[in-house]
C-alpha positions in Angstrom: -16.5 89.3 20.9 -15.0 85.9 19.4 -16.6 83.2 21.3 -15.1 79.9 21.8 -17.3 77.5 20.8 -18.7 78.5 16.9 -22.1 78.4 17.0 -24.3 78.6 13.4 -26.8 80.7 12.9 -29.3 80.9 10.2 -30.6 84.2 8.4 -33.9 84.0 6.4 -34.9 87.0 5.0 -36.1 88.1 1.2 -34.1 91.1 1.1 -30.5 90.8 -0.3 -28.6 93.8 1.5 -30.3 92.7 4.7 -28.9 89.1 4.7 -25.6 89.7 3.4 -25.1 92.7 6.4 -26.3 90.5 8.9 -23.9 87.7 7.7 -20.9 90.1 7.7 -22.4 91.4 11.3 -22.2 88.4 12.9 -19.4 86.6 11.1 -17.5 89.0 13.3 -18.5 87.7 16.6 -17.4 84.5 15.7 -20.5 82.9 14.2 -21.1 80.5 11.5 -23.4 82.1 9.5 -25.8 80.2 6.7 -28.3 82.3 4.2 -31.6 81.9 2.8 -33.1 84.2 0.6 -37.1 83.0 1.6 -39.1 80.6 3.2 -39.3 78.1 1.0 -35.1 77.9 0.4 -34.9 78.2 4.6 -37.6 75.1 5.3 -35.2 72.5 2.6 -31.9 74.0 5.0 -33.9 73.2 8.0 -34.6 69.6 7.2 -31.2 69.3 5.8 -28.9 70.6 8.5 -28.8 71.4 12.8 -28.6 75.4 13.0 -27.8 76.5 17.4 -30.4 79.8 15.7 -32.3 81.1 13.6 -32.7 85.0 13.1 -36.3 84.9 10.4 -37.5 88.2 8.9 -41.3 87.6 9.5 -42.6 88.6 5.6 -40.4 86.6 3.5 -42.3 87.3 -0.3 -43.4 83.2 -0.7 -44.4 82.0 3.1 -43.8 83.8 6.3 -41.6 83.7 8.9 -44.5 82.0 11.5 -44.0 79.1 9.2 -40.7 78.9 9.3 -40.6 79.2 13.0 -43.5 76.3 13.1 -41.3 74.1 10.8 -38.4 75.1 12.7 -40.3 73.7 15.9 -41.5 70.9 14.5 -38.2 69.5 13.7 -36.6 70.2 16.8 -38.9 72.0 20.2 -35.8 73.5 21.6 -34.7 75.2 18.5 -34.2 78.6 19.2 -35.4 81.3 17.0 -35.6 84.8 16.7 -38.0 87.3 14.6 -37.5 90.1 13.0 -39.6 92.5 11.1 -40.1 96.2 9.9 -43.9 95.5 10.1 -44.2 94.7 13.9 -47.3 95.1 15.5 -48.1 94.0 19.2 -50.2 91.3 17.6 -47.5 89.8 15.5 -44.8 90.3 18.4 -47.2 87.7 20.2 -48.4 85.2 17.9 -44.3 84.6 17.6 -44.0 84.5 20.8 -46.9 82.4 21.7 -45.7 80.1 18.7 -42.3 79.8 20.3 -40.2 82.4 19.4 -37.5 83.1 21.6 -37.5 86.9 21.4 -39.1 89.7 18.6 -37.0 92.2 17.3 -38.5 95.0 14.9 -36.6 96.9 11.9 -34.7 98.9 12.2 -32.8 97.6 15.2 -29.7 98.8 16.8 -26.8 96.2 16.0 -25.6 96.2 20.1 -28.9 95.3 21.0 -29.7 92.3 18.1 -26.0 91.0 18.9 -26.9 90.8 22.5 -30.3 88.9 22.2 -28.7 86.7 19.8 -26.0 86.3 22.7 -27.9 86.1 25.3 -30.2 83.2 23.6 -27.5 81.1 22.8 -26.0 80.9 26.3 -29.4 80.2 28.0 -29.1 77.3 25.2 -26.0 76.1 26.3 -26.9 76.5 30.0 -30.1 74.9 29.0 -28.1 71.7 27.9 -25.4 71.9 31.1 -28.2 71.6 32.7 -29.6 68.6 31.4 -26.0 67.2 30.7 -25.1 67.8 35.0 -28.6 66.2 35.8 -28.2 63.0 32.9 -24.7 62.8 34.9 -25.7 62.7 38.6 -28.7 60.4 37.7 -25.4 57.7 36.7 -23.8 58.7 39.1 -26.4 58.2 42.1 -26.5 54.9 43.9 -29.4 53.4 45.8 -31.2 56.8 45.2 -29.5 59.0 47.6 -25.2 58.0 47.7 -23.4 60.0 44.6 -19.8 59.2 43.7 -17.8 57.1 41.2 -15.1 57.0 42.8 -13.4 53.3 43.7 -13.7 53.3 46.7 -16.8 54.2 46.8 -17.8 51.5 44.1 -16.3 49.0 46.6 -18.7 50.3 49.0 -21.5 49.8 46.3 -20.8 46.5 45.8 -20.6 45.1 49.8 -23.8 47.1 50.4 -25.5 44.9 47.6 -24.0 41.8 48.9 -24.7 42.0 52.6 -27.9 43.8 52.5 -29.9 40.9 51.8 -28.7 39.2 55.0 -29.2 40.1 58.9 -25.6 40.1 59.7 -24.7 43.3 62.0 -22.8 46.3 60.4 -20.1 48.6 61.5 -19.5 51.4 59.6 -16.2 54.0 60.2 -15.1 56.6 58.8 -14.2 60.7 59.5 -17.3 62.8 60.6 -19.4 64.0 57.9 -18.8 61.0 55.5 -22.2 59.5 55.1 -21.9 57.0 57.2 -25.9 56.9 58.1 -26.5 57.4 54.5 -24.7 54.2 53.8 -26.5 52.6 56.7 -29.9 53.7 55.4 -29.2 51.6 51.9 -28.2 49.1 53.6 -31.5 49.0 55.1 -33.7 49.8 51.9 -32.6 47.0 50.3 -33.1 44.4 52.9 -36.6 42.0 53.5 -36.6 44.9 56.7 -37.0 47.8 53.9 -40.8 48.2 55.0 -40.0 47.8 58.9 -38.7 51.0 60.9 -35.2 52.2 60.5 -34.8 53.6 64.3 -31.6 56.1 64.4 -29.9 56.4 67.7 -27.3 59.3 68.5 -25.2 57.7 70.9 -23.7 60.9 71.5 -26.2 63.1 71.9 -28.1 61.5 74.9 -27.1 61.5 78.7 -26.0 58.9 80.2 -29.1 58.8 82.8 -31.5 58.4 79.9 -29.6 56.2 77.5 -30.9 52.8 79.3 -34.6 54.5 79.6 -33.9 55.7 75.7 -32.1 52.3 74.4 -34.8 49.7 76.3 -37.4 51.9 77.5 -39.1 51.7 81.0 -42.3 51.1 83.3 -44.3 53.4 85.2 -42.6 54.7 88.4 -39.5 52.9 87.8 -37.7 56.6 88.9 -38.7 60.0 89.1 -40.5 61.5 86.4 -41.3 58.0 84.7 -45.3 59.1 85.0 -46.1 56.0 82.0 -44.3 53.3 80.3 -42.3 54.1 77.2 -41.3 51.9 74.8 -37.9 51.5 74.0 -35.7 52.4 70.5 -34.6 48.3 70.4 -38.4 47.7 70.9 -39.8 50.6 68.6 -37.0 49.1 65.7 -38.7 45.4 65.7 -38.2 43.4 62.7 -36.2 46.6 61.7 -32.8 48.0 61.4 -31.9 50.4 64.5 -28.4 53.0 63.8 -26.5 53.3 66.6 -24.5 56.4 65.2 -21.1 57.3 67.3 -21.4 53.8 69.2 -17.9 54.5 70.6 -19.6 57.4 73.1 -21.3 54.4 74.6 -20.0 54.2 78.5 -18.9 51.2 79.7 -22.1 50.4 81.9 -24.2 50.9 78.7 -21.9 48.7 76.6 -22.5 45.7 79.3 -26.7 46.4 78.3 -25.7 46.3 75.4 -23.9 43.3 74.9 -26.4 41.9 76.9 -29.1 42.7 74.2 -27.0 41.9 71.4 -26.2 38.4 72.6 -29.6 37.4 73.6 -31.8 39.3 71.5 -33.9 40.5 74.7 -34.2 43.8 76.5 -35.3 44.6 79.3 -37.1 48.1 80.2 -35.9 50.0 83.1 -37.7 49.3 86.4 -39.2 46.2 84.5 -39.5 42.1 85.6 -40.0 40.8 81.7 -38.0 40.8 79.0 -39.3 41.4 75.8 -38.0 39.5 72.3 -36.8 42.1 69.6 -35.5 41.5 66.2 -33.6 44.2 65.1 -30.4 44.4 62.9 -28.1 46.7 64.1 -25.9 49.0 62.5 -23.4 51.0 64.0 -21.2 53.8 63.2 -18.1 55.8 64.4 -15.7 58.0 63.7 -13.4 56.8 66.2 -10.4 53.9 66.2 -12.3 51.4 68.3 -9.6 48.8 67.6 -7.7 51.1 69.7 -10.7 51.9 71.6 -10.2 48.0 72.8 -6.7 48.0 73.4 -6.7 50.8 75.5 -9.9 49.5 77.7 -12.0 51.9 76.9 -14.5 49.9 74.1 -15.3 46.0 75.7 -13.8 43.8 73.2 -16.6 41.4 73.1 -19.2 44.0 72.2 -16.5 45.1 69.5 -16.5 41.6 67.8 -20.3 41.5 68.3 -20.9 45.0 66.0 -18.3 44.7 63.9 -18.9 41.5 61.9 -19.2 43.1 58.6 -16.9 46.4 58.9 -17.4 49.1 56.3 -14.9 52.2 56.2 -16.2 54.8 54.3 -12.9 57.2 52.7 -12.9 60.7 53.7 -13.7 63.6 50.7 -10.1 64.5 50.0 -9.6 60.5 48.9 -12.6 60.4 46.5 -11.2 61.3 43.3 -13.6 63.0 41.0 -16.3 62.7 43.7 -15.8 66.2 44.6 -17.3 67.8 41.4 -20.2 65.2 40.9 -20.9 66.3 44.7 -20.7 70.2 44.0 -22.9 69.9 41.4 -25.4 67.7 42.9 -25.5 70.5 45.6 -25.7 73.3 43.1 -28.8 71.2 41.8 -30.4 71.0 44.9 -30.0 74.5 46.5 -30.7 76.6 43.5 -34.6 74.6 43.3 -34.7 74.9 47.0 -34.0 79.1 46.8 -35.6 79.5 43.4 -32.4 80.3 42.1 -31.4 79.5 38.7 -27.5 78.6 39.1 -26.6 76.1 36.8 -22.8 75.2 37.5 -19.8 75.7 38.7 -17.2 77.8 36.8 -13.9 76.0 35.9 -12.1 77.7 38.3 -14.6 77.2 41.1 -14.2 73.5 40.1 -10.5 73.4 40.8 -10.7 75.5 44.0 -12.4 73.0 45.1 -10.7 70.0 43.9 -7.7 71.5 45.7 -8.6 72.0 49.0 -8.8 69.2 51.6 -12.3 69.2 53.0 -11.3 68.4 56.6 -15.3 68.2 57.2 -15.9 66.1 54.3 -19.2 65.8 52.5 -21.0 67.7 55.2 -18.3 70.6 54.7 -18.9 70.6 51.3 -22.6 70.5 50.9 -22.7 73.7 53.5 -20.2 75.3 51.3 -22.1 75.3 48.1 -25.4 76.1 50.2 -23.9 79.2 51.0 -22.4 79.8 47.7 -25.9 79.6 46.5 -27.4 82.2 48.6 -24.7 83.9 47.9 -24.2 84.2 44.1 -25.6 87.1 42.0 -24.9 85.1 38.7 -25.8 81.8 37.5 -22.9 80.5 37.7 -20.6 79.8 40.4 -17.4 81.6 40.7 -14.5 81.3 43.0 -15.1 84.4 45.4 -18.5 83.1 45.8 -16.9 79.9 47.8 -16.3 81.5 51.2 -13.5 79.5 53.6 -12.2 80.5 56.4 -8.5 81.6 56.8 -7.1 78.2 58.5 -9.2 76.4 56.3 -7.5 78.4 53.1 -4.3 78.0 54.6 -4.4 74.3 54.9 -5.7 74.2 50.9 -2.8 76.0 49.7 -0.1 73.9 51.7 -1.9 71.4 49.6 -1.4 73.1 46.4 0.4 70.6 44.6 -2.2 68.0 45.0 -0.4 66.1 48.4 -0.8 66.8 52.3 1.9 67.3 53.8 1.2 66.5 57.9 4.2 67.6 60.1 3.1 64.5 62.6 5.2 62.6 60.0 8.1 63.9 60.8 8.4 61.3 64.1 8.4 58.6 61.3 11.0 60.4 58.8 10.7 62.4 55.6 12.6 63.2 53.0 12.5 67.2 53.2 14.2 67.8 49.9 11.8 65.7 48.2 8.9 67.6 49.5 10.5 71.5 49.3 10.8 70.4 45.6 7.7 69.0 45.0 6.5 72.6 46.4 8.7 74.4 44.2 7.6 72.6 41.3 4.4 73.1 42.1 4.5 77.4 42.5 7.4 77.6 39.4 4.3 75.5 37.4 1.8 78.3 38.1 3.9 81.0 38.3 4.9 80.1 33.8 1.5 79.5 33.3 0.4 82.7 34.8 3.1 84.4 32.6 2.3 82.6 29.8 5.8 80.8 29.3 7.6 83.9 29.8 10.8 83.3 32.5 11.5 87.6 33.3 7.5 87.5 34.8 7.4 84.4 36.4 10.6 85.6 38.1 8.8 88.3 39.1 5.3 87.0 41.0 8.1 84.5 42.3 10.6 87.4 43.8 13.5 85.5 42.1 15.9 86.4 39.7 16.0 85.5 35.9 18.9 83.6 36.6 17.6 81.9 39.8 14.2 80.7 37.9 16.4 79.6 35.2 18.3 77.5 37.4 15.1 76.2 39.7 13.5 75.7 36.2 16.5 73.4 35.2 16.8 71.2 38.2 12.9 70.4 38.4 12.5 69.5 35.0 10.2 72.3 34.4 12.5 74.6 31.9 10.2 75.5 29.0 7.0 75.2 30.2 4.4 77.2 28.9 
């Protein structure tokens, strides 16, 4: 087995037939391999040069090979090394060990076996580093301590949320379902003077009509059957807060007139009540509806519109966050595999484009449930592509996106240019279909069901003739 990236490995041992076998041993799997004929000799290299291993005979004639593997550690605690020795003894074995020795292997050992600890060592290594490398990059990557993404529009979002947050100016936030909207409201929130005050989350949508006065201003006492005490209200309950009315545009209009009403004066009234009580709340909203359009159509009063929307915030659906959508996966991975005791450390490449490809019609929330499943469902510690489970419509919609654009046959009432898009398609499946092959035209032609001459000729008019 070649592997792709060289690693170097270190030999240490006194006897010269033994290093120069395990130099041409591993030399064939692809390893840079460095000698040292004792201790002494291996303790200079050390200090001199970064090995990825070190494979130490334990007696080495001037010190032994626990020094070395001290030394070793000294210089660098994640250094891995592994022991060897025809005098093993269950004591030895765990001195090493309990020194920091990655694994103990005693003479004579069968070469499938040392190849595959040696193996095996270095890839927990490299995980070992992915690991920290994925967590170094979502620490940059996370904003306010709970939003990741780098992408621009997302910076844009970044940026208003540190200039408004400071004031008490009222927020609405759009954008698909599944986007983060309350995410983005809840920074808002934690870095405003109202970060220590209660931030009050409504569901517009999920709460019947008859209660949503009694929920949104509370009520006394008797004031209709079944009100056995007074309750305090959300608006009341989110003084000198921030209250998040999430999916505002569910609101009916008799609610919206309250509302407005509470908006406007800063007072609410509980249900059956004769006083009004002052609140201070700032409000944010949120939809995933077109309440511009909400307005036109009368179904959204357009005073209460201008009231919530002073500052408007519209977060970009998943499939417009460039990049965002590994930084996410991972993130995910991160989270799930601590939360299941799993140790999955990444994504594979092709998992990574699998993903990159397909649209995400349920956005961050789609995604997260994805890779949770993905989790529970992986047998290795690393994410592969049958591990990601879609459903048919959803895989059908990815691959009409295959060459990176979404094609939405409600355009057609505004004109397209078919040709344009058939060859961007084309393009697109001849692309894959030479890469598969490896540059070769006769098999491309064949996973494409065309003739040598016809992939010639589609080759030619797309620009593509040659690839490889």
């Amino acid at each position: 087995m070649i592997h792709d990236e060289t690693h170097s490995i270190l030999v240490v041992d006194d006897e010269k037939s033994m290093r120069e076998f395990l130099e041409v041993l591993l030399s064939k799997q692809g390893y840079k391999v460095f000698c040292a004929k004792n201790g002494k000799q291996a303790l200079k290299m050390i200090q001199k040069n970064d090995y990825d291993l070190i494979l130490s005979d334990i007696r080495l004639g001037d010190i032994t090979g626990l020094e070395v593997l001290r030394e070793a550690k000294k210089k660098n605690v994640d250094m891995v090394v592994i022991m060897i020795s025809a005098y093993s003894t269950t004591k030895i074995a765990v001195e090493a060990m309990n020194e920091g020795a990655y694994d103990f292997v005693p003479k004579p050992f069968d070469n499938k076996e040392l190849k595959h600890t040696i193996q095996r060592a270095l890839e927990l290594k490299t995980l070992d580093l992915e690991r920290e490398q994925t967590s170094s990059e979502l620490r940059d990557n996370m904003h306010f301590n709970r939003i990741i993404g780098k992408s621009p529009g997302m910076q844009g979002i970044y940026k208003k949320i540190e200039q408004i947050a400071s004031t008490k100016t009222n927020v609405l936030i759009t954008g698909e379902s599944g986007t983060g909207k309350e995410l983005i409201a809840l920074a808002i929130h934690e870095n405003s003077d109202r970060k220590d005050k209660p931030f009050v989350v409504v569901n517009c949508g999920g709460i019947p009509d008859t209660l949503m006065e009694s929920e949104f201003f509370g009520h006394v006492k008797g004031s209709f059957t079944g009100a056995i005490y007074d309750k305090k209200g959300l608006f009341e309950a989110a003084h000198q807060g921030t209250i998040f009315l999430d999916e505002i545009g569910e609101l009916s209009t008799l609610l919206q007139v309250k509302l407005l009403r509470a908006v406007q004066e800063t007072f609410v009234k509980p249900v059956g009540g004769t006083k009004e009580i002052k609140v201070d709340v700032r409000i944010i909203s949120a939809t995933n509806k077109k309440l511009e359009q909400e307005v036109i159509d009368g179904s959204f009063r357009e005073d209460l519109f201008f009231r919530l929307n002073v500052i408007p915030i519209k977060v970009p659906p998943l499939r417009d966050r460039k990049g965002d959508v590994e930084i996410l996966s991972r993130h995910f991975v991160e989270k799930y595999s601590q939360k299941m005791k799993k140790d999955i450390v990444k994504l594979s490449s092709y998992a990574i484009d699998f993903l990159n490809r397909y649209s995400f019609p349920g956005n961050v929330r789609e995604l997260e449930n994805l890779i949770e499943r993905s989790v529970a469902l992986s047998s290795t510690n690393i994410i592969l592509p049958e591990s990601l489970t879609i459903s048919m419509h959803k895989k059908r919609r990815w691959i009409e996106g295959v060459t990176g654009q979404r094609f939405n046959l409600d355009d057609v009432e505004q004109g397209v240019d078919l040709d344009k898009i058939l060859l961007i398609i084309e393009h697109a499946y001849l692309k894959k279909a030479m890469g598969i092959a490896g540059g070769n035209k006769s098999k491309a032609a064949d996973y494409l069901n065309l003739s040598l001459r016809s992939i010639r000729y589609r080759l030619d008019k797309t620009g593509e003739d040659g690839l490889t």
